[in-house]
N, C-alpha and C positions, 0 to 999 in steps of 0.2 A: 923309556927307561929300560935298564939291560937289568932283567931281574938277576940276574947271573953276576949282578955287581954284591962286594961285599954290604952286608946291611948300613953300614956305619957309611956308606957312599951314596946311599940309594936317596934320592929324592924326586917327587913327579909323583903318578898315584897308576895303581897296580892294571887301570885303563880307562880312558876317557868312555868310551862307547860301550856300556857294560849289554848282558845278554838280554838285560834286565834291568829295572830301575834300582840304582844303588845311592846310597847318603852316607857321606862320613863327617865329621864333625870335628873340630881340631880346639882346643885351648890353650892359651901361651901368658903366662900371667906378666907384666909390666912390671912389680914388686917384687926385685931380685931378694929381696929378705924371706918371703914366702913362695910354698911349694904348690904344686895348683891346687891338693885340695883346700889348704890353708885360703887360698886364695878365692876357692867358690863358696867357702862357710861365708861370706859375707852377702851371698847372694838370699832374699828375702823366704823362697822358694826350698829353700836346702834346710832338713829339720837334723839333719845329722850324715856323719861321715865316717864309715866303718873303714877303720886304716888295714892294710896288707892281708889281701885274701890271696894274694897274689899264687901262693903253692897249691888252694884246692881249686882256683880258677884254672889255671895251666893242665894240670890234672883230671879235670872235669867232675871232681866230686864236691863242688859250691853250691851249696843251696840259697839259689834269693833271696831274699827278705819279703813280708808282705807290702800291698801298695806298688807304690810309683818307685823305680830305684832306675840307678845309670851306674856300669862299668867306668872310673877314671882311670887311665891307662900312664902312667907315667914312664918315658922313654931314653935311652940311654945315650940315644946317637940324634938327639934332636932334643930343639926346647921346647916345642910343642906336645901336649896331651892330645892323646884319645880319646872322646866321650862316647863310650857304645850303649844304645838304650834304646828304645822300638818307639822313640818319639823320633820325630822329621826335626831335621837342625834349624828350621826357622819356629819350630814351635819351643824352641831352647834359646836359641841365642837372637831370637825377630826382635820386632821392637815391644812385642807386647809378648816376646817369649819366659820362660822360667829363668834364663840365665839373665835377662834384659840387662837387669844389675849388677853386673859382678862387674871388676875391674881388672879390665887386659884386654886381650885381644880374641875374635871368637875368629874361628874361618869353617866357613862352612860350601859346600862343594860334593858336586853327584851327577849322575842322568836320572831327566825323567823320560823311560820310553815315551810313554804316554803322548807328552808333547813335545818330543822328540828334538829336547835341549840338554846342553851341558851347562853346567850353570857353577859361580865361582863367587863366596860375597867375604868380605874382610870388614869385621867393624873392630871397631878398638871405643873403649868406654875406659875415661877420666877421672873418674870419681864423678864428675860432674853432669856430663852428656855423655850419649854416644853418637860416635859419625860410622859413617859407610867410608872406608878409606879406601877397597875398588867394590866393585859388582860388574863382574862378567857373563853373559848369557848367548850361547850361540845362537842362529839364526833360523835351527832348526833341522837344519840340511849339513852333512859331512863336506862342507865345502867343494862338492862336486864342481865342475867344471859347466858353466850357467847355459841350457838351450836356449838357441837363438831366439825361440817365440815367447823366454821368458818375459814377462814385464820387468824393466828394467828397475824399477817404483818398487818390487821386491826384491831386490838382490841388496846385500851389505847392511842386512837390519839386525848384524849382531852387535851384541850393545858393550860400551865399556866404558866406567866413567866412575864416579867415588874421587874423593880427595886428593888422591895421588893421581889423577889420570882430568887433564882438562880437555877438552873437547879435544884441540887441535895435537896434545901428546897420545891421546887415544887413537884418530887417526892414524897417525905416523905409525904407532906402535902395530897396527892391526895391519897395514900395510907389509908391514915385514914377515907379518905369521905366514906360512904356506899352506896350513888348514886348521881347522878347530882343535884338533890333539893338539899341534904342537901350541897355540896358544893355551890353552889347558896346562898340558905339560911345564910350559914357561912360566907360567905363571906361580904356580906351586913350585918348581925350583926355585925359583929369585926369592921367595917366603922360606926357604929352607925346609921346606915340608915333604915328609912322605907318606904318602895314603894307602897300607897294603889293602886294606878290605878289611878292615878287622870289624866282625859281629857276631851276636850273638844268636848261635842259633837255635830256638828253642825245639824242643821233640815234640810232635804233632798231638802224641796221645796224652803224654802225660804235662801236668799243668806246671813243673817247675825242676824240669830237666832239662839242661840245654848247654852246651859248650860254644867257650869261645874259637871261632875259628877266622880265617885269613883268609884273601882269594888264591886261585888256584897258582901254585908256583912260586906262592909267598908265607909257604908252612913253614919257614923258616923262622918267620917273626915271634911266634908265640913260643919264644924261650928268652933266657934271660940274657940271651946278644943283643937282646931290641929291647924287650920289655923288665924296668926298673923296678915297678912297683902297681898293683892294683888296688885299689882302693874304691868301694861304694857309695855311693852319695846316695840317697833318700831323700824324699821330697816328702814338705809333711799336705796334711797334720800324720805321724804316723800310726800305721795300723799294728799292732799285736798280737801274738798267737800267743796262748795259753802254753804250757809247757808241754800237752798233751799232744796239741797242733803242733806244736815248733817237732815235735819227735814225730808226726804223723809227718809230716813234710819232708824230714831226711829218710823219714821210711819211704817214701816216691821217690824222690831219691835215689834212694838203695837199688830198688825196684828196677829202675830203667836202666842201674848199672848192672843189673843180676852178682850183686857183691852181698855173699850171705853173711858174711859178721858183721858188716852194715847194714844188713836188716835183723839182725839180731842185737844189735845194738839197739836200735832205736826201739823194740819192742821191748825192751828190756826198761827205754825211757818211759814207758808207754804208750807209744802209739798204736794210735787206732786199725782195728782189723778190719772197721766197716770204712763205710764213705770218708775218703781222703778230705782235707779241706781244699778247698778253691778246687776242686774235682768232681765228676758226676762217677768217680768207679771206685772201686775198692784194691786195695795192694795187688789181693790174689788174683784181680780178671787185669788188671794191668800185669802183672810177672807173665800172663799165658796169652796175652796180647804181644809183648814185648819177642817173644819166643815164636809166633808166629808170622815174625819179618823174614824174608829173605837175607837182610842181613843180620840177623839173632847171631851172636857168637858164638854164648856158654850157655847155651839149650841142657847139655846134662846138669849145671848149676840149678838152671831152672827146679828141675826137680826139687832139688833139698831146699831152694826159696816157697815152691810152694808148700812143701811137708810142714815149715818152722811154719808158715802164716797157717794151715789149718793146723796144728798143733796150739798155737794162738788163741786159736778160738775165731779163724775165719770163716765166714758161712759163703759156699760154694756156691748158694742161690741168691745170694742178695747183686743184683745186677741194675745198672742204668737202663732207663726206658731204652730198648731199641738196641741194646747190645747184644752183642751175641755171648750165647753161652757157651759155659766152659767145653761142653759138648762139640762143638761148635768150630769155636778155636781150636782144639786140641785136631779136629778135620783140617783143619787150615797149619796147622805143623807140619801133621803128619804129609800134608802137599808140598810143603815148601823144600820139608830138607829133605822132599826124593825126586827134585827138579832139579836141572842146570849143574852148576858148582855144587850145589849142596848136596847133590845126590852122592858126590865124591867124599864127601868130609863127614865120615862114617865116626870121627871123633865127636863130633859135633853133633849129634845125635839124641833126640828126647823120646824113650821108650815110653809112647801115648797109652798103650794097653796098662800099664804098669799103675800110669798117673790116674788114669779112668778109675782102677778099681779103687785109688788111695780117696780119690774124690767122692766114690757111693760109697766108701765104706764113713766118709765124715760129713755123709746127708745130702749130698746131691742127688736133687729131683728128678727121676729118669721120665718123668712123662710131663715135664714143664713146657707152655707150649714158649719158644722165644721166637722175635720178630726181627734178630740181628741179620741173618745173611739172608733169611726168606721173609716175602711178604706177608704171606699166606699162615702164618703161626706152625711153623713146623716144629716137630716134638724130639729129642733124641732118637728117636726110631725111626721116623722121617729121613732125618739128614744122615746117619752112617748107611744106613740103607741106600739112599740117594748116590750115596758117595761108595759105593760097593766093599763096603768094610765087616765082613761078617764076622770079625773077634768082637768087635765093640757092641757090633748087634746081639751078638751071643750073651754078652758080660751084661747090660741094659735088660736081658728080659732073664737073666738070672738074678739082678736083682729087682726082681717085677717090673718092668716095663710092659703096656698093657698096648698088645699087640690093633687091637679095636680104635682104641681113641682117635680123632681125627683133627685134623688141621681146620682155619677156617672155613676151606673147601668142602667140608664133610669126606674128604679121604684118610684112608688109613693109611697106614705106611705101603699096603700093600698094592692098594689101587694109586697112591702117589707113583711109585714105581712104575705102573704099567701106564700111567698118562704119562714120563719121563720117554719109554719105548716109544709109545706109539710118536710121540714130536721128533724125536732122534729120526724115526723110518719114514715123513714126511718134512723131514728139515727142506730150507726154500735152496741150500748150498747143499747139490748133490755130494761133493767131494767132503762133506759133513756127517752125511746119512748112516747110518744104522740100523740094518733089519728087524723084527724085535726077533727075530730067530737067532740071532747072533747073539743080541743084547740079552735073550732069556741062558743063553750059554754061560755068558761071561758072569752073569750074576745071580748063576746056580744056585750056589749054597747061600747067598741071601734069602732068595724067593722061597729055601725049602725053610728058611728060620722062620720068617714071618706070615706066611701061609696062615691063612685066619683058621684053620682046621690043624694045625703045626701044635 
């Protein structure tokens, strides 16, 4: 398929052979009176069907529902839906799937690396039964070209068969393919089906941030050339959030988009400043996590999202086992946006000294020991130190940070230090190495900060 063709001509699926195991899921309802979702409310499985989210989906400011839910995708240039949701299409539309029962047609179709097939199944359900009307699955192999010392007993074990295809029209028809794409490809033509990739991708840290997206080359779908209408399906029994949750949840949200009148909004609903729900973090260590990706956009935002949340009444200390602290983070900004691309996009910039003082001045513990980026319980004065940052070391024991205290090790920040020298000037990669005479140079004005005699 010539991605390069108009959408509204495009049919076949965005590639057979993905990089990676991929599943799409197709619905086409048989009851030209009803619309799909109309048509999966009658499924046993389905507790309700949230109509036309479709503007903050395309946009990417949709907040999920609790529970089990699925993206229906309704399409402009096709009769088939889209079912996008992080279930596998035979645990939706199998025979012991969620959809088992609904009435139409399901097609479901993907690779699994793993066992190294493409695979293609079409049932259609009557009211009555359902049948398998094809199930296609390659053989395993890209239809390479067979070594002689194959066994001949393995070759041609890809399979096709389903109501429409009897033995000997299966045959015939597999004969004509010239390799597993294009029977793939055939197949999903003749169905008048196109498969751009559409899923949803959730964000790694935060529990209910996540955009719809397309495969590569087919960004073009997610607008309203291709896509008619989205609509939520939910599966029950359903779960509910109190209205404090429901407002804590657009405040993550907010968060991940660093959109401060959407976090201002929702504090306003009341949501919460501590532990998000279905989350082990709080707004304020997700907005300073979110800022210390590589690709963070609106790093200066960040600033005035985290002012509103301690303003709020956010506590700087309240942290997930094993996270790291704000401390911490704000090390890991300050690295990212003076690397690569970032070091250039001087816009794009979070003045960390600034945030440090906003954060001890609203109770941030300067001698907390955290176990986020080190094993060892390193302390704020530990890690700026480590990290050769002598404003932040300055600003931490101006507001008492106690130069003594030690990590699990029994080191201070200042023998932490000098065990960091001494491993640099016996590193095992010479072209690694660092004398500690160089290393005591370069982190002059640290060493004279925290000098246990300092």
């Amino acid at each position: 398929m010539n991605k390069r063709n108009p959408i509204a001509n495009r049919r076949g699926s965005f590639t057979t052979w993905g990089d990676s195991s991929w599943n799409a899921v197709l619905f086409r309802s048989t009851n030209d009176s009803l619309d799909p979702a109309e048509a999966l409310l009658s499924c046993k499985a389905i507790a309700e069907v949230q109509r036309d989210v479709t503007a903050e989906t395309l946009q990417g400011t949709w907040v999920p529902p609790a529970g089990k839910w699925a993206l229906l995708i309704t399409h402009k240039t096709m009769l088939w839906s889209t079912v996008v949701c992080s279930e596998h299409g035979e645990s939706l539309f199998g025979d012991d799937g969620l959809f088992s029962d609904v009435i139409g047609e399901s097609l479901v179709t993907g690779d699994s690396d793993s066992a190294g097939v493409v695979y293609l199944r079409l049932r259609k359900h009557d009211g009555i039964e359902s049948t398998t009307e094809i199930e296609w699955v390659s053989d395993g192999v890209r239809w390479e070209t067979p070594d002689p010392e194959d066994d001949p007993e393995d070759d041609g074990d890809t399979y096709l068969g389903g109501a429409r295809f009897s033995k000997n029209t299966a045959e015939v028809w597999l004969q004509q393919r010239t390799s597993a794409e294009d029977a793939h490809q055939k197949l999903l033509t003749d169905l008048d089906a196109y498969v751009p990739g559409l899923h949803f991708l959730h964000d790694a840290r935060l529990s209910n941030v996540g955009r719809l997206e397309a495969a590569y080359g087919h960004d073009d779908c997610l607008s309203d050339h291709f896509i008619q209408r989205i609509d939520v399906i939910r599966f029950g029994p359903l779960k509910e959030f109190t209205r404090s949750e429901t407002a804590s949840r657009e405040l993550e949200s907010a968060v991940g988009r660093v959109d401060l009148e959407a976090v201002r909004t929702a504090l306003s609903k009341g949501a919460t400043t501590g532990r998000l729900p279905e989350s082990r973090h709080t707004a304020l260590w997700l907005s300073l996590e979110e800022a210390s990706e590589y690709s963070a956009k609106n790093r200066p935002v960040t600033f005035d999202v985290v002012l509103e949340l301690l303003l709020a009444g956010a506590n700087p200390n309240e942290l997930a086992e094993s996270a790291k602290s704000p401390v911490e983070q704000l090390l890991q900004i300050d690295y990212v946006q003076t690397r690569g691309k970032a070091k250039k996009a001087m816009a794009n910039r979070l003045n960390t000294l600034v945030l440090l003082d906003k954060l001890i001045g609203f109770g941030l513990d300067v001698n907390a020991i955290s176990y986020g980026s080190y094993a060892y319980g390193y302390r704020p004065l530990h890690s700026t130190a480590l990290h050769n940052q002598p404003e932040m070391v300055r600003r931490l024991l101006e507001a008492g940070a106690d130069l003594m205290l030690t990590n699990d090790r029994d080191a201070t920040p200042w023998i932490s230090l000098h065990n960091q020298f001494e491993s640099k000037a016996n590193h095992f990669n010479k072209r690694q190495r660092v004398s500690i005479e160089d290393n005591m140079q370069r982190y002059a004005e640290v060493l004279r900060l925290i000098r246990p005699d300092s």
